[in-house]
N, C-alpha and C positions, 0 to 999 in steps of 0.2 A: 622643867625649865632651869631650875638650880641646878641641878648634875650638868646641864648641856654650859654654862656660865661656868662652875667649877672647872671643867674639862677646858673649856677655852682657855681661861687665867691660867691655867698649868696649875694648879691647886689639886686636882686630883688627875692621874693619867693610867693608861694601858686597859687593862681588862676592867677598872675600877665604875666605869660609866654601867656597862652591859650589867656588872655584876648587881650593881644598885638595881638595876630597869626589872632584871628577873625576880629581884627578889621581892619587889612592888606590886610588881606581875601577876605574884604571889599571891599577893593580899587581895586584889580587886575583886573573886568570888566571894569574902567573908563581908567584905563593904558592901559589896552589890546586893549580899543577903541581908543584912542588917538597915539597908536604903527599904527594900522592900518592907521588910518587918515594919518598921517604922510608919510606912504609910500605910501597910494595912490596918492599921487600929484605929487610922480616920473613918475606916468605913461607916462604924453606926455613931459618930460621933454628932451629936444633935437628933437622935431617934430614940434614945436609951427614956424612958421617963416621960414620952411623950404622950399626952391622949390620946390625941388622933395619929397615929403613928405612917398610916396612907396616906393622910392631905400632910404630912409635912415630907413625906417620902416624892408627893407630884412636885411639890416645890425646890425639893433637889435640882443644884445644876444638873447636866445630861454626864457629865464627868463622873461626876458620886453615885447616879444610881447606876451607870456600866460597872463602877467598882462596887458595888453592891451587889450585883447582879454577877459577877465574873466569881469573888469570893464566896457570896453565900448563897448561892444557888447554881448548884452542880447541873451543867449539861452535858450527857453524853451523847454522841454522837449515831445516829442509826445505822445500822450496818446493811 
């Protein structure tokens, strides 16, 4: 939205909009990596240390045990 304001005020003009967007463009795969990272290490957060590690695993919302379930327990597919 800043570059599109720049661009309109005549503050930046010609190739200078495209060239910004590419090179943002850029970046979205190492963000998008670093987003995921991030929330995968909520997975066992509140399971670590626990006694009964199943009855607080039922008590999970349906959200946390799918990410539980998606990162640490591999399924492959039958052929």
């Amino acid at each position: 939205m800043r570059l599109a304001t720049l661009f309109a005020t005549g503050d930046i003009a010609g190739s200078q909009p495209t060239t910004a967007t590419a090179a943002l463009a850029a970046q979205v795969p190492e963000v998008e990596s670093k987003l995921f990272d991030a929330n995968k290490s909520r997975v066992l957060d509140g399971l670590i240390g626990v006694p009964d590690v199943a009855a607080k695993f039922r008590d999970l919302l349906l959200d946390r045990r799918g990410d539980f379930r998606a990162d640490l327990v591999p399924v492959t597919p039958r052929a």
